[in-house]
N, C-alpha and C positions, 0 to 999 in steps of 0.2 A: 866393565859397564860401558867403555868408550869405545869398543872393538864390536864388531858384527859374525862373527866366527867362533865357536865353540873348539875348545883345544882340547883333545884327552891326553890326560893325565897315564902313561905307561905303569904298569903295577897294580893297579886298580880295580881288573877286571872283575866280576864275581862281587862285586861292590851291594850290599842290601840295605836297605834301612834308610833313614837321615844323614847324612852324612855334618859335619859341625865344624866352624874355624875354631883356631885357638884366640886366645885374647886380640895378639900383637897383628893376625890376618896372615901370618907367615904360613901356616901352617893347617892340612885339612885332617881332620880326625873319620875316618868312617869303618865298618865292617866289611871283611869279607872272609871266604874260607873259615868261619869260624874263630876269627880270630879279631882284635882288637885291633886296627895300624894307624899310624900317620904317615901323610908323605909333605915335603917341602911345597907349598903352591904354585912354585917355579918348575917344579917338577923334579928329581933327581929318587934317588932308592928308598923304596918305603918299607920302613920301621914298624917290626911286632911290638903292641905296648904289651898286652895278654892273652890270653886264652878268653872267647866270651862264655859266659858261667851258661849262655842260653841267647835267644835272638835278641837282635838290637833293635833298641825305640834311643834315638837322638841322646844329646849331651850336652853338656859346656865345659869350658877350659878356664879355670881361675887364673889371675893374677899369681899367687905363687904355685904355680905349676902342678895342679893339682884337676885330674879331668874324674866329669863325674857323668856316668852314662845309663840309658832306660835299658832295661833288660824286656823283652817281651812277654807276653801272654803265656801263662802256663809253666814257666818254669820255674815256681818257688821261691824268685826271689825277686826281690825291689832294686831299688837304685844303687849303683856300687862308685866304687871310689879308685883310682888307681893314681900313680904318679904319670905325672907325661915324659918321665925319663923311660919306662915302664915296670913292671911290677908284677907284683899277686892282689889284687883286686882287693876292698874290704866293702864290708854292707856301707848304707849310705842313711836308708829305711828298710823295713820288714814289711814283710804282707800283713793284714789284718786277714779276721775271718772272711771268707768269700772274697777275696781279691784278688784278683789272676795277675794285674801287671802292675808298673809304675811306669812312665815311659816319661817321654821330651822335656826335661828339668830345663827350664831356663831360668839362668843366675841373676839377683836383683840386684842393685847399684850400692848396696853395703857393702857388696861380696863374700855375705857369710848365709842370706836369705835364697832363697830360690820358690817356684813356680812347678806343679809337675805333677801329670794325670795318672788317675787312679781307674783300674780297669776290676771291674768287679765282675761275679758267675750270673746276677739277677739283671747286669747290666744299668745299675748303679750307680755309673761311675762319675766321675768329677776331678774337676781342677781343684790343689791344695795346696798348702802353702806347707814348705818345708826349710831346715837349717842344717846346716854344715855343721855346727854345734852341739846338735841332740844326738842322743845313744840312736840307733834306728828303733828300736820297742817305745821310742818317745818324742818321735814326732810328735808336733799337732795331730788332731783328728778333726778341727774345722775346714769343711769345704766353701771356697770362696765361688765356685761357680759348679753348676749341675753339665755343665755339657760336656759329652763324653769324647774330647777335641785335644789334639795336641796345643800346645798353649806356648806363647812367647809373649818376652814384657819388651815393651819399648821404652825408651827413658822420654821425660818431654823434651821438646824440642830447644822450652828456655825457662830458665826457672820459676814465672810463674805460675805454673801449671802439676797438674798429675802427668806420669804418663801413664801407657796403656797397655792391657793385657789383651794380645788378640788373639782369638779364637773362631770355630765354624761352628755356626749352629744351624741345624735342618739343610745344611748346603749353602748358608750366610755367613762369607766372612765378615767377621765383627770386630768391635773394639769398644771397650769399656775402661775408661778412666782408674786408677791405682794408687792409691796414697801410698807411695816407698815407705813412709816414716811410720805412719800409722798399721802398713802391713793389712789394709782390709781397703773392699770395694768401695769407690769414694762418688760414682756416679750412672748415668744411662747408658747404656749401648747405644753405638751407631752402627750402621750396618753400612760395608767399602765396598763389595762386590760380592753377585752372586754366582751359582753351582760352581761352588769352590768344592777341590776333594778333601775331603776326611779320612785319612783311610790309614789306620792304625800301622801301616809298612811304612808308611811315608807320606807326613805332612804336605797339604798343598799351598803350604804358604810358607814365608819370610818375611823379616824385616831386621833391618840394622839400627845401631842408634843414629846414625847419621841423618836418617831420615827416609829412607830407601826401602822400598816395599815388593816385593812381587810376590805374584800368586800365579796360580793354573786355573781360569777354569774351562768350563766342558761340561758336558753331561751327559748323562744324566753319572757325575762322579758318585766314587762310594757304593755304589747300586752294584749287585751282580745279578748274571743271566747264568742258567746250569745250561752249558754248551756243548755238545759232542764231537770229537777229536778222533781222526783215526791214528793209526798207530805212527804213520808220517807225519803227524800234526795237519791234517788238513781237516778244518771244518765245518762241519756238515751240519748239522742243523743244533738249534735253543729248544728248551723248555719251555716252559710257560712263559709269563710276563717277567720284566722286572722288577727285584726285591733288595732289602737289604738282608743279607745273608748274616746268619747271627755270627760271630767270632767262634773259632775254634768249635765246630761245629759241620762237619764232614754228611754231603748226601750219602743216601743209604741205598743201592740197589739191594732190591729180592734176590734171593738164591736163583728166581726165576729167569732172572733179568727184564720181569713185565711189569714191576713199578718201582718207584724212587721215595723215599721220603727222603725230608729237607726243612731244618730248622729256618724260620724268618723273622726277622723284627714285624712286629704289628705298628702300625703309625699310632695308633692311639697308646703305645707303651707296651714292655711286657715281649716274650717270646712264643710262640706257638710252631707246632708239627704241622707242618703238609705231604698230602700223596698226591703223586704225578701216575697215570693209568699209562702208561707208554703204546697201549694196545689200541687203546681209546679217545686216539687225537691227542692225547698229551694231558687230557682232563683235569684239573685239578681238585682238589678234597683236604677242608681243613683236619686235620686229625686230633687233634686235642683244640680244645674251647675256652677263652675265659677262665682256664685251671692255673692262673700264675707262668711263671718262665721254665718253657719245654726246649730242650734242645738235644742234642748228639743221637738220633735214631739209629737202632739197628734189630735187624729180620732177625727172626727165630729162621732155622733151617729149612722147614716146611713152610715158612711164608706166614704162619699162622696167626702170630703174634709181633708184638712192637714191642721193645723194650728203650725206654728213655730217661734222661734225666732230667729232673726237675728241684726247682729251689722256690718253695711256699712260705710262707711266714718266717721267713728267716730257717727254716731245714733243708740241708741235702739228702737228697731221697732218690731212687733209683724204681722206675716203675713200669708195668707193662700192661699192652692193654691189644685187644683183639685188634688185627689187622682190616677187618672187612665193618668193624666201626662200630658191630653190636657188644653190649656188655662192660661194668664198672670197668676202670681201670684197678686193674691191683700192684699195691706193694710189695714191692721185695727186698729193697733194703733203705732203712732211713738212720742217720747221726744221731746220737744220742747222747750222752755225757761226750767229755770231753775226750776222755780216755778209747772211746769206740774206736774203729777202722773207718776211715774215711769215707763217701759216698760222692761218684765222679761222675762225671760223663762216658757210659759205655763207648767200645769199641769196636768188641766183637765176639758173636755169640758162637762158642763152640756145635761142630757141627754134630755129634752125638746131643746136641739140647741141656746139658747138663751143667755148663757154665757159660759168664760172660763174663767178662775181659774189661778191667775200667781204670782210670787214673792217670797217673802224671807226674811229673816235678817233683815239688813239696811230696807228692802223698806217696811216691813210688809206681810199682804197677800190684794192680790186684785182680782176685779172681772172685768172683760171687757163687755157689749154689743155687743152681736156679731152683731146684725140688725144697718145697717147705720141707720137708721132710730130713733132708741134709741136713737142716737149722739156721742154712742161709749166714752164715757166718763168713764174711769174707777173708781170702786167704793172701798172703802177701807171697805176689812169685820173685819179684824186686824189690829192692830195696831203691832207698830215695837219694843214695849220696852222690848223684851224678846225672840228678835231673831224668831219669827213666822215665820212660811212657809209651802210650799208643802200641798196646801189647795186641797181636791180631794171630788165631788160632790157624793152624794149617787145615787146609782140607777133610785130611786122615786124621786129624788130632794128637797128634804125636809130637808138633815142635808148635813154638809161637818167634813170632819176629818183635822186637822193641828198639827204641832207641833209647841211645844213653852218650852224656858226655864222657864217656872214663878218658876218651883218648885227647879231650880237650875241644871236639866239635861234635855236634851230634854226628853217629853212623848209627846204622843198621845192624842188628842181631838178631840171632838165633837161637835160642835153646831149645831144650829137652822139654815135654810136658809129660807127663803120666795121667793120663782119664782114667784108669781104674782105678786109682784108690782114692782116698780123702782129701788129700792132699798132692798139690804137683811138686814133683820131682826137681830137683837138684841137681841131679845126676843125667851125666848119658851126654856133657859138652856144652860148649858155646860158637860159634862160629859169627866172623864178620862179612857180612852179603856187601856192604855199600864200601867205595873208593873215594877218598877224598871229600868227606863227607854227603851225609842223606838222611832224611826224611818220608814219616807218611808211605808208610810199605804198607804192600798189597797183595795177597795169594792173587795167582791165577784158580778155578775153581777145582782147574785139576792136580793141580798141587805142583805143576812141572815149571811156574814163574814164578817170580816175585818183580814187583816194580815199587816202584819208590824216587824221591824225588832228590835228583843233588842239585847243591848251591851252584849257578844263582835260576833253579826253576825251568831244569830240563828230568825230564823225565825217564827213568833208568831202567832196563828190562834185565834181572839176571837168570839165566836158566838154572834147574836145581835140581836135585836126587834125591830122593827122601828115603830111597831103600838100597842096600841095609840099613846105610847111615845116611846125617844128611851131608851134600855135597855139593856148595856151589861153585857154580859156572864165575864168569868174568863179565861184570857188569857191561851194559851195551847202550849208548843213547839214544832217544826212540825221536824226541821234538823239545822245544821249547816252550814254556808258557809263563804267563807273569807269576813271578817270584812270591804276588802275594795272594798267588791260590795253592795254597798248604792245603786246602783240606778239598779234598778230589776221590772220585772213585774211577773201577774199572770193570770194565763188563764181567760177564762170569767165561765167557773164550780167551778173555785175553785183549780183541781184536780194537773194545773202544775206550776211552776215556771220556767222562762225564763231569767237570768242570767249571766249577761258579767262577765263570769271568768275571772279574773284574771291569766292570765298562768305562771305558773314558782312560783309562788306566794308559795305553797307547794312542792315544787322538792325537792328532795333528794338532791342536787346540794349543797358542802359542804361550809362553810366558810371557805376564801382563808386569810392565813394572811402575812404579807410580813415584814419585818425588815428593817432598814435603805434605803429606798426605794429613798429617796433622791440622796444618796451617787451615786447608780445607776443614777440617772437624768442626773446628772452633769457629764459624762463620756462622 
């Protein structure tokens, strides 16, 4: 804080997420490659603590040496535990129904309480209060704040006071008073600066007990624009206005390449579909209305149809509904007891019309029937013990790509698919496309690419054979992009990439740091 010069830390590189000190400040905890490290903050060689179970949302470091860190969106699990000597991780909490993450745990001044956001499918989500003491199935289920914001507690400054839980709300960094003892909200919000980022990769704020605060801000943070990227990363032109782009939640190009859909938060609540006319100035068109929370689109083959997911009165449901805007939406698959197959966010709709491709994490990867006629039963092509998902159908229908942690970070696969019979195939191999880990893989339309994304958000092109067998090429980097656009498309040549930037995300826009900020509160 006395120094004007930023020093890098060697070992680091590839670095995602929040990065978190240890109690004593000796020591920085962050991700990279897939993996859990610390390094000395004087600098010297950095130490693997684990393997991470899926992406990282922030931490803290106890007193006896016990670090507890957010696992991200979509991978099935909640908060985990590890030693800081390092370890095999254990649960910390469990997901509840409908809950995609736990992320930015901050420790409260007992040292057995903590602070720490819940990321739900309806977009739900909230600040809760958790303990180092309960089974994970028995947390609390009280939410102490509705904003869907990484959260940090401050202690007060002297004893007689609360201190404070700070959070962003609508782009307001805030603070709200805390009774430690009582463990529930004890007062008003104030509000310390505004268009601060929210943005579930990485907090745009801090603060110490000491007193010590900084933030970013910038704007219009949090907001994405779907941007177009040629294959050297230069680009070329935006979409529409900007939005905030729903979580995990990937634009759709047509098989045509003549228009996009694209999930968006509504300001008044709630998520809804749009189409972008790419032909017709960029035009935009709401596509679903007032129907509850819509997200993850994808084209029928012919362009014809949309199929999406959506979550209404508390059901997961899988829906589709004409492309050109006339006629009900219809059903095709909703949760039902408990014991049912799961209902996710499509992926990818095989190009004979006959399945789609949907799931993740917890639920595995699965296949739908799109023909009522089939029964519409869905089929399980993976299984869940390694975090699978994002399964996307080749071309010719013969293989699908997924990810999966087996190797201890997500990569990229291959297998076998069978469209002719009832069920997909087993058989016929596996193969690994991505290096050093990757994500978020993509056919070329002619079946001869695959792209996909490796850590930390450069973009990977591997050439492939699909006949006799298949046979990939040696992955190649194409550009870089911010690490927290995971969910991106690619033309149907190959040639572009379409893109919800992140805005503000690289601004010049400086870090703000503020002193006894408290002192100020209370005035």
């Amino acid at each position: 804080m006395d120094g004007a010069l930023p020093r890098p830390l060697d070992g680091t590189q590839g670095v995602a997420g929040t990065p978190f000190w240890s109690f004593d400040s000796h020591y920085i905890v962050f991700a990279a490659q897939g993996k859990l490290q610390k390094i000395d903050a004087s600098g010297g060689p950095v130490q693997t603590l684990c393997a991470l179970p899926a992406g990282f949302g922030g931490g803290f470091w106890t007193r006896d040496d016990q670090i507890v860190f957010g696992t991200a969106i979509n991978n099935g699990r909640g908060l985990q535990r590890v030693s800081a000597s390092g370890g095999e991780p254990t649960p910390v909490t469990s997901l509840a129904a409908q809950e995609t993450g736990h992320l930015y745990p901050s420790l409260l001044p007992d040292g057995r309480h903590f602070v720490y956001l819940r990321t739900m499918i309806a977009g739900n989500a909230g600040i809760y209060l958790g303990s180092l003491d309960a089974k994970p199935n028995e947390q609390a289920s009280k939410k102490l704040l509705s904003d869907p914001s990484p959260v940090v507690y401050v202690p007060p400054i002297d004893s007689s006071g609360n201190g404070y839980l700070l959070f962003v709300r609508s782009g307001t960094l805030m603070a709200q008073p805390f009774d430690e003892k009582r463990l529930e909200m004890a007062g008003q919000t104030a509000a310390i600066a505004e268009r601060v980022s929210n943005i579930l990769g990485g907090a745009g704020f801090s603060a110490s007990p000491s007193g010590a605060l900084v933030y970013h801000a910038g704007g219009p943070l949090g907001g994405q624009q779907l941007t177009w990227f040629d294959r050297q990363g230069k680009n070329l032109s935006t979409l529409a206005e900007p939005f905030v782009l729903q979580a995990a939640s990937a634009p759709a190009l047509s098989l045509d390449g003549r228009r996009v859909a694209y999930a968006r938060n509504d300001p008044s609540g709630g998520t809804n579909i749009w189409l972008i006319d790419l032909g017709r100035d960029n035009i935009s068109t709401p596509f679903t209305v007032g129907t509850g929370n819509n997200t993850n689109p994808i084209w029928s083959p012919e362009g014809s149809r949309i199929a999406f997911f959506s979550q209404r009165d508390g059901v997961n449901a899988i829906y589709a509904k004409s492309s050109n805007l006339v006629g009900a939406e219809e059903l095709l698959y909703k949760e039902g007891k408990p014991s049912d197959p799961p209902a996710r966010g499509p992926i990818s709709w095989s190009h004979d019309g006959r399945f789609i491709s949907y799931g993740g994490g917890a639920s595995g990867v699965w296949v739908l029937p799109v023909d009522a006629s089939a029964g519409r039963k869905p089929i399980q092509l993976v299984g869940q013990e390694f975090g699978q998902g994002a399964a996307r159908f080749s071309p010719d229908g013969k293989f699908f790509t997924y990810i999966s942690l087996k190797s201890g970070k997500y990569e990229v696969y291959v297998r076998a698919f069978d469209p002719s019979g009832s069920a997909p195939s087993t058989n016929g191999g596996e193969w690994i496309v991505s290096k050093d880990g990757g994500n978020g893989a993509h056919w070329r339309a002619d079946g001869k690419e695959i792209f996909y994304m490796a850590p930390p958000g450069t973009i990977m092109a591997v050439e492939v054979k699909t006949t006799p067998t298949f046979e990939p090429g040696t992955p190649k980097p194409l550009f870089k992009i911010n690490a927290g656009s995971l969910y991106w498309e690619v033309s149907p040549d190959g040639q572009h990439f379409l893109v919800p930037l992140l805005m503000g995300a690289n601004s010049a826009a400086p870090y703000t740091v503020v002193l006894n900020w408290q002192a100020e509160l209370r005035k």
